[in-house]
C-alpha positions as CSV (number, residue, x, y, z in Angstrom):
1,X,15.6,-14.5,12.7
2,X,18.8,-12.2,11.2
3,X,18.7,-11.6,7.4
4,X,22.0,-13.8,8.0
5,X,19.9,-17.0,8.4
6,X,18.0,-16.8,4.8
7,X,21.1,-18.1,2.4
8,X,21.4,-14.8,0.6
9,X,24.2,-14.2,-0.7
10,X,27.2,-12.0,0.8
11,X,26.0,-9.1,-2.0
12,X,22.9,-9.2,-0.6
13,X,23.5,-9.1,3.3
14,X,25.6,-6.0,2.4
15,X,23.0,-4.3,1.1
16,X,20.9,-5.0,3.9
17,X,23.1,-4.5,6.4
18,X,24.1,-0.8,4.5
19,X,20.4,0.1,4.8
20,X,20.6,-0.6,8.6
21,X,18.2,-4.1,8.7
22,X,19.1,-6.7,11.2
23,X,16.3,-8.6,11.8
24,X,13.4,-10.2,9.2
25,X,10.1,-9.7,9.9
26,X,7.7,-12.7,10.0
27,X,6.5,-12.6,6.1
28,X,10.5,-12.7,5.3
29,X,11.3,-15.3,7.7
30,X,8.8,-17.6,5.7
31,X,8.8,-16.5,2.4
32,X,12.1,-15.9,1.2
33,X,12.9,-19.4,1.9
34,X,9.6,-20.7,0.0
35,X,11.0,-18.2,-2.9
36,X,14.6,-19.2,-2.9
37,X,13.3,-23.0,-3.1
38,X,11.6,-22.3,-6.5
39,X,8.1,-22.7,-4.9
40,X,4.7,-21.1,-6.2
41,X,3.2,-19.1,-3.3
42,X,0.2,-17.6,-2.4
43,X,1.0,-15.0,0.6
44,X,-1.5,-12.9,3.0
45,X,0.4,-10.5,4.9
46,X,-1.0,-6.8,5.9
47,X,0.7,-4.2,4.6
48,X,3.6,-2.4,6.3
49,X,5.2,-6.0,7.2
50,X,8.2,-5.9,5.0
51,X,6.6,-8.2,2.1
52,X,8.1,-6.2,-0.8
53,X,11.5,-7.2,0.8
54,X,10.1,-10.7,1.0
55,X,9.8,-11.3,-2.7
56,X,12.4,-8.7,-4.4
57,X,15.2,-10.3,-2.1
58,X,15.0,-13.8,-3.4
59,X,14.6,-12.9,-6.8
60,X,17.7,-10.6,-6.4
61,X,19.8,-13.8,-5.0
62,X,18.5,-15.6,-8.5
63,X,19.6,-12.7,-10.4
64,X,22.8,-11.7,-9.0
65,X,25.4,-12.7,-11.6
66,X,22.7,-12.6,-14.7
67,X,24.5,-11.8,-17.7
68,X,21.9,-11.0,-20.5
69,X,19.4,-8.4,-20.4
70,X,16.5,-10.4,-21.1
71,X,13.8,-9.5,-19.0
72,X,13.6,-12.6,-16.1
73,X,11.2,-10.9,-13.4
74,X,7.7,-9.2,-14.0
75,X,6.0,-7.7,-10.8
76,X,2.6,-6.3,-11.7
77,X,0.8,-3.9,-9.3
78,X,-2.5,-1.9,-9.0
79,X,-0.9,1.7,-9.0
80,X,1.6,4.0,-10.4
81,X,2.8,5.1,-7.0
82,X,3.3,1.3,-6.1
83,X,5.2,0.9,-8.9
84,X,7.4,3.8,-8.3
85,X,8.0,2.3,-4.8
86,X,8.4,-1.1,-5.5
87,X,11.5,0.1,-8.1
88,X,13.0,2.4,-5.4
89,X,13.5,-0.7,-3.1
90,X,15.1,-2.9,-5.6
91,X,17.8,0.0,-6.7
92,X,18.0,0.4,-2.8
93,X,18.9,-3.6,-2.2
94,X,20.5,-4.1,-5.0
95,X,22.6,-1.9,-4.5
96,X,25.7,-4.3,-4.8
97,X,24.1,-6.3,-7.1
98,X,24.3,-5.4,-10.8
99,X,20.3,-5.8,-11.6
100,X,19.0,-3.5,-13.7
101,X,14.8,-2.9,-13.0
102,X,12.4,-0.1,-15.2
103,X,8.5,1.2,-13.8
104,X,6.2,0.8,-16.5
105,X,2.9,2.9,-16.2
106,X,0.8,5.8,-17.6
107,X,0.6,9.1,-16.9
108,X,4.1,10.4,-17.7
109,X,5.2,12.6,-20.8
110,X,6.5,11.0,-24.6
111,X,9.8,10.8,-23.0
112,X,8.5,8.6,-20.3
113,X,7.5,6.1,-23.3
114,X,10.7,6.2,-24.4
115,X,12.4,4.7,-22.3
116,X,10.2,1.9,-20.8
117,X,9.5,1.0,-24.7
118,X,13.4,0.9,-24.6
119,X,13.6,-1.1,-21.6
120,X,10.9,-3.4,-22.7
121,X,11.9,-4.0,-26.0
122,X,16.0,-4.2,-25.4
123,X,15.5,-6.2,-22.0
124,X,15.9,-5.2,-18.1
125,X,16.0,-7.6,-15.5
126,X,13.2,-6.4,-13.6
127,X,9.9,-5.0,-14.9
128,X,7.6,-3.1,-12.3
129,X,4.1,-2.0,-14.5
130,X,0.6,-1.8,-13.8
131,X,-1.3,-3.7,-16.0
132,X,-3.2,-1.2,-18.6
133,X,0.1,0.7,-19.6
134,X,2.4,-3.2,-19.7
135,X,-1.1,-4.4,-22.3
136,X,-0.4,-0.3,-24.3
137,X,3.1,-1.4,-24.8
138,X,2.1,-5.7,-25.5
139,X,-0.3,-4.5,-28.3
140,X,3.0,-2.4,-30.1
141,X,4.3,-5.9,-30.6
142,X,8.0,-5.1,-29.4
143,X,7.8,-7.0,-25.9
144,X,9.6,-10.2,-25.2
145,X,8.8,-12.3,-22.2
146,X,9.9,-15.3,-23.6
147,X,12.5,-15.6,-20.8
148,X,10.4,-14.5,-17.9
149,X,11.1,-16.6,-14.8
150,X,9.1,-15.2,-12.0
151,X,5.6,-13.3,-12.1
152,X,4.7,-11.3,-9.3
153,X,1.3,-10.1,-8.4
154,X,1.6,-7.8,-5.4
155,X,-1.7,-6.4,-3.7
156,X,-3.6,-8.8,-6.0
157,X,-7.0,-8.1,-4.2
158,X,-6.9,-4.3,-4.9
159,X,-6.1,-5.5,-8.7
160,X,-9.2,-7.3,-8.7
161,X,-11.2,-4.8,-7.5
162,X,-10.0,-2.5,-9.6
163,X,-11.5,-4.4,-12.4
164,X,-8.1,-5.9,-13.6
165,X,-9.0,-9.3,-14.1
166,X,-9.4,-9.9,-17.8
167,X,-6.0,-7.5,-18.1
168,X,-4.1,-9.7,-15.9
169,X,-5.3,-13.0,-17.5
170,X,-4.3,-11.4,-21.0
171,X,-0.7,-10.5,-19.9
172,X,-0.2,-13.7,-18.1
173,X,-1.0,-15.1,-21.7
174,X,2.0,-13.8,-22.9
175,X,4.3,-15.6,-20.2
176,X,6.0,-18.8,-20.3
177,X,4.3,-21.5,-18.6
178,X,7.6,-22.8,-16.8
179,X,7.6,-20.3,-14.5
180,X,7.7,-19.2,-10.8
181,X,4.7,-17.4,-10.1
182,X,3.7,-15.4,-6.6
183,X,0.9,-13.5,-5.6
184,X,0.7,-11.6,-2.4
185,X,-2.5,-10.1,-0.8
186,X,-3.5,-8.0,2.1
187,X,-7.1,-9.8,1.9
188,X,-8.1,-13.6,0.7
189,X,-11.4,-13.6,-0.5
190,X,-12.6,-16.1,-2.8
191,X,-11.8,-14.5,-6.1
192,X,-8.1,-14.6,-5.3
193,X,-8.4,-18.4,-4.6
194,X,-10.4,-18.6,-7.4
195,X,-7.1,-16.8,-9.9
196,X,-4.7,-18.7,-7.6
197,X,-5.8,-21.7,-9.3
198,X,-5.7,-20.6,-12.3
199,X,-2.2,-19.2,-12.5
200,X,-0.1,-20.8,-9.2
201,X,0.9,-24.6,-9.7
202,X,1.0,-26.4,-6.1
203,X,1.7,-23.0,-4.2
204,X,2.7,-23.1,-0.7
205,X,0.8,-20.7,1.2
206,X,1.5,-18.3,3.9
207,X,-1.2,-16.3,6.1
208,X,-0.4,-13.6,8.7
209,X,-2.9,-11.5,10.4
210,X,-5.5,-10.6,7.7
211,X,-6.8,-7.5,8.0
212,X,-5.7,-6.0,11.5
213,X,-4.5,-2.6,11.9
214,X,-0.3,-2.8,12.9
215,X,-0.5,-3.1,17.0
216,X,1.7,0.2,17.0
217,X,-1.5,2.1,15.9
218,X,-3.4,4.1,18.6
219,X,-7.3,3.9,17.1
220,X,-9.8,6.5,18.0
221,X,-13.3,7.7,16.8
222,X,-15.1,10.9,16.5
223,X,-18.8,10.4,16.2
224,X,-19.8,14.0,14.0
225,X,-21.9,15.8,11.6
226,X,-20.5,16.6,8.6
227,X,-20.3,20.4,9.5
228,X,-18.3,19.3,12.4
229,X,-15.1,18.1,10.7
230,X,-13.2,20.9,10.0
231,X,-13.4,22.7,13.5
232,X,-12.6,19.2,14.5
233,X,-9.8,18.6,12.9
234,X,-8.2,22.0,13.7
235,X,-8.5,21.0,16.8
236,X,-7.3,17.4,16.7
237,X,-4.2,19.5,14.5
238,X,-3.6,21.6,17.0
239,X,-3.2,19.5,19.9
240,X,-0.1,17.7,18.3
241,X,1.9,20.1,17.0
242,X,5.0,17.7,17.0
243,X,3.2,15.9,14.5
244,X,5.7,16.3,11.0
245,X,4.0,13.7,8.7
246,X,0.4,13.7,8.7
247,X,-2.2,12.1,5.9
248,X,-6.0,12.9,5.7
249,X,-7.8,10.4,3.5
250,X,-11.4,11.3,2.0
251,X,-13.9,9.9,-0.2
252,X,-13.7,11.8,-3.4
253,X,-10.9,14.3,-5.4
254,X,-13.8,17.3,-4.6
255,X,-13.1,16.8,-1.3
256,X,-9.4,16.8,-1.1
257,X,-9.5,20.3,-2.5
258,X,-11.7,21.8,-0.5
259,X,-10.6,20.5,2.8
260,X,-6.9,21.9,1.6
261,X,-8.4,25.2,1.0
262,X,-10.6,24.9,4.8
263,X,-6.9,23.7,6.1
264,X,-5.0,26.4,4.5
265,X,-7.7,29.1,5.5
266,X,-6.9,27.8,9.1
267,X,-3.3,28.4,9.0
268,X,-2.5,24.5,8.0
269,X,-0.1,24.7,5.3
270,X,-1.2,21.6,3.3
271,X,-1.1,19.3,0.0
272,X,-3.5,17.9,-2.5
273,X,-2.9,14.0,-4.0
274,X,-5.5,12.6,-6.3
275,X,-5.4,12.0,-10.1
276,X,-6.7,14.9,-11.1
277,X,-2.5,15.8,-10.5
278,X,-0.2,14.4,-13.0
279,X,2.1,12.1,-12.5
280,X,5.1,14.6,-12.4
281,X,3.0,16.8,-9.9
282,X,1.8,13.5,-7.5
283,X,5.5,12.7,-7.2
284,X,6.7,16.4,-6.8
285,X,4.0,16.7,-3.5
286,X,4.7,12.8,-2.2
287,X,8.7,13.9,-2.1
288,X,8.2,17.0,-0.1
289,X,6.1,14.7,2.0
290,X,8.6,12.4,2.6
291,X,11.5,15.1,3.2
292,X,8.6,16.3,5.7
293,X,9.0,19.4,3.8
294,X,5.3,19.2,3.6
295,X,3.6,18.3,7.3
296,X,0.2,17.5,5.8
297,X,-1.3,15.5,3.0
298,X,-4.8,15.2,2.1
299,X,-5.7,11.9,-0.5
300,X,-8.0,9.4,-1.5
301,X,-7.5,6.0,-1.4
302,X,-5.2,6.2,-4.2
303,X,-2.4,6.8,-1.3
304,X,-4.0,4.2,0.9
305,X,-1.8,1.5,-0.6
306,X,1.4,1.2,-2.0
307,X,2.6,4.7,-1.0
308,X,6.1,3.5,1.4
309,X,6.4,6.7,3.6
310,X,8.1,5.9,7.3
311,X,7.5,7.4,10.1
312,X,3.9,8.9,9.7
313,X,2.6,10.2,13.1
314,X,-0.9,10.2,12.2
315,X,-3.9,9.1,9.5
316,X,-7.4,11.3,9.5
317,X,-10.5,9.3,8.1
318,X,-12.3,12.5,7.4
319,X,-14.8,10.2,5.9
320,X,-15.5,6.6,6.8
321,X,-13.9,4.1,4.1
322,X,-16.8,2.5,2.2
323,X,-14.9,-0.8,2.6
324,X,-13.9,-2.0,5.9
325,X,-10.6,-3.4,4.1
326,X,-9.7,0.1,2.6
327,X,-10.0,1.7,6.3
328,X,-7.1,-1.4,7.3
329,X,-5.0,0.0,4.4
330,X,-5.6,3.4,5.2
331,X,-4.7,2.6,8.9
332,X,-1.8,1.3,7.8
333,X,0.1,3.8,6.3
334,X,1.3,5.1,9.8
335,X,2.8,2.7,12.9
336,X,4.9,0.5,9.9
337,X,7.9,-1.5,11.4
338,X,6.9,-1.6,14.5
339,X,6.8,2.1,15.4
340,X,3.9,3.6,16.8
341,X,1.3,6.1,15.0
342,X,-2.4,7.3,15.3
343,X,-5.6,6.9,13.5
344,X,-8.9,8.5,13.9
345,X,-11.5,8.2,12.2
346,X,-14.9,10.8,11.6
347,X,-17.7,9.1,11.2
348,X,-21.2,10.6,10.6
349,X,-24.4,9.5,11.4
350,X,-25.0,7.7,8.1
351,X,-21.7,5.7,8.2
352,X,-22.7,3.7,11.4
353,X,-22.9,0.8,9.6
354,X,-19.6,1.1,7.9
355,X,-17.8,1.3,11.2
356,X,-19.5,-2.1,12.3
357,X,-18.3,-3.9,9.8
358,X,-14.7,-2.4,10.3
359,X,-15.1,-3.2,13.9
360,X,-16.4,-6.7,12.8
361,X,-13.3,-7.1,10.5
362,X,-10.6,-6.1,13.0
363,X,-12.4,-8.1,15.6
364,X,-12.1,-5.3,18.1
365,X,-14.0,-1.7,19.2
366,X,-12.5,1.3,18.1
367,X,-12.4,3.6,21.3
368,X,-14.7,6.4,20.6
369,X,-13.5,10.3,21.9
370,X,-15.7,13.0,23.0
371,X,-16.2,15.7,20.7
372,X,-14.2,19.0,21.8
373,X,-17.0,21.0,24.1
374,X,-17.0,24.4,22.3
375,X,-17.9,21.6,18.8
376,X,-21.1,21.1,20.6
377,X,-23.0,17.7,20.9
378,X,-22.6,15.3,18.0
379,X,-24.4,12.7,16.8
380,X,-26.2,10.2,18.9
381,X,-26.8,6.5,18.2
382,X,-26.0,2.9,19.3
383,X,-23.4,0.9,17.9
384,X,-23.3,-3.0,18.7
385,X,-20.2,-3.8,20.3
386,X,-18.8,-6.7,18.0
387,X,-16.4,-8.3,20.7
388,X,-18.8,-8.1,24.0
389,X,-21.9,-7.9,21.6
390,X,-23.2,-5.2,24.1
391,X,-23.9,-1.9,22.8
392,X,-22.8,1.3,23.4
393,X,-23.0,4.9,22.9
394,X,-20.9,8.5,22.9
395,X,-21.2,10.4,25.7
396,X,-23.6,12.7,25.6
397,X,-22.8,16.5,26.4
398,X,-25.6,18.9,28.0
């Protein structure tokens, strides 16, 4: 279906045409309609499938020709860098739509303050915020959401397991009831049924395929000890030296530095991202990242969601995700609109069980790689195959 079809309006369409969009993806095709219609949705989409567009599009056609600055549209979200993103893409849609939109979270300088206090307390159409910084700036008494039309909750299941709950039920407080209210979610577990009830009145619901990696990515897995993943990864580096945008996710900000300094010590020019960087600092490396000025990126999870960065050739688990739905997200930052990207993942002898249940989750085997001969053997141990249910092993090198 073309953008065309969706009765946006002819501001709109320009904008999206500008950008170089033709087509919506599925998640458009059925929400904007749902949105546009004044409808409370609940929507399950994985991530790289266009559903920021889905929601900030609609609520752009509401807003185009808006005359006051009262603020109509709250979108909260679990992270700074979402935040940041989800702001870029409305300046860069509404482009010929005169909507004004302000990121509200922590982390920034006294000027930073400033000016969402400003934008909060004399009005902006559009308010992007992560929900401890939005409750710093409630408490001041200076913000008015007395003419709030639409709440959006984007990757509310990461909100929720961030501990956000109580926070999100205090700011929802705050809202008019007469509302439109949507929530999107890479996951639906029971707790986000459990809120939708709670906040959504007679939602229409949309569900498209929870928690499978994007069918652009090329999956692999390493089977390793832990002294093993360096020399590994060299070597998985140095076999694709056309790779320009590369992340490596890990379990802890100890180890993103000291896999930069094994990188580095390699000959790997590479990056740091974790919050022990400021905010300034985390944008400063994600930019030269995007400008592939810098070719590789090591994080945690915090870049696992909400970080919008195209064309990434390849994601490196050097550590299993603890959750199977983190390793989908993770997965998911490379092969987005329908390109193609790869993902392997280094999993140690004690992490066997985590990559059954991810193998359980995506209802499919990961194909499993040989480790590089001069590496040596690696681990060796069965893993139950959960779509033949036979089991199965590495190869084993003599």
């Amino acid at each position: 279906m073309k953008f065309t079809e969706l009765n946006l309006n002819e501001q709109l369409l320009e904008a999206i045409s500008h950008m170089g969009f033709v087509n919506a993806t599925p998640i458009q095709q059925l929400a904007i309609p749902q949105i546009l219609g004044n409808k409370d949705l609940i929507a399950c989409a994985q991530t790289g499938t266009g559903k920021t567009a889905a929601f900030i599009l609609p609520i752009l056609n509401k807003l185009t020709g808006k005359e006051d600055y009262s603020i109509d549209t709250l979108i909260i979200v679990p992270t700074r860098e979402l935040a940041v993103q989800i702001e870029q893409e409305i300046q860069g849609l509404s482009y010929f739509v005169s909507v004004g939109s302000k990121a509200i979270y922590g982390g920034g300088s006294g000027k930073d303050w400033d000016l969402q206090k400003a934008a909060l307390k004399d009005g902006t159409d559009i308010i992007v915020a992560t929900p401890g910084k939005l409750l710093s700036h409630i408490a001041q008494g200076y913000v008015d959401f007395s003419k709030v039309k639409h709440l959006v909750l984007d990757e509310a299941d990461k909100m929720l397991d961030m501990g956000f709950t109580d926070d999100l039920m205090s700011i929802i407080s705050k809202l008019p009831e007469k509302r439109q209210t949507l929530m999107f979610s890479a996951t639906m577990p029971n707790k986000i049924r459990e809120l939708a009830k709670k906040i959504l009145k007679s939602p229409e619901e949309i569900t498209l395929s929870i928690s499978k990696p994007a069918e652009g990515v090329k999956q692999a897995v390493y089977l390793t000890y832990d002294n093993q993943k360096v020399p590994l990864i060299k070597h998985i580096l140095t076999e694709r030296p056309n790779y320009s945008s590369i992340i490596i996710f890990t379990s802890s900000k100890r180890k993103v530095s000291e896999i930069v300094h094994s990188l580095r010590k390699n000959g790997f020019p590479s990056q740091g991202v974790s919050s022990n960087l400021d905010q300034s600092e985390r944008e400063e490396v994600l930019q030269g990242f995007r400008s592939k000025r810098i070719r590789i990126v090591v994080a945690t999870d915090v870049m696992s969601r909400g970080i919008d960065i195209k064309e990434i050739n390849l994601v490196i688990n050097y550590d299993t995700p603890f959750d199977a739905e983190d390793y989908v997200h993770r997965v998911g930052r490379t092969a987005r609109a329908n390109t193609k990207g790869e993902a392997i993942t280094l999993v140690n002898e004690k992490d066997m069980k985590k990559l059954a249940q991810i193998q359980k989750l995506i209802e499919s085997d990961i194909t499993q790689v040989s480790l590089p001969i001069e590496l040596g053997a690696g681990p060796e141990f069965n893993i139950q195959s959960n779509s033949s249910r036979r089991p199965f092993k590495t190869n084993r090198r003599n």
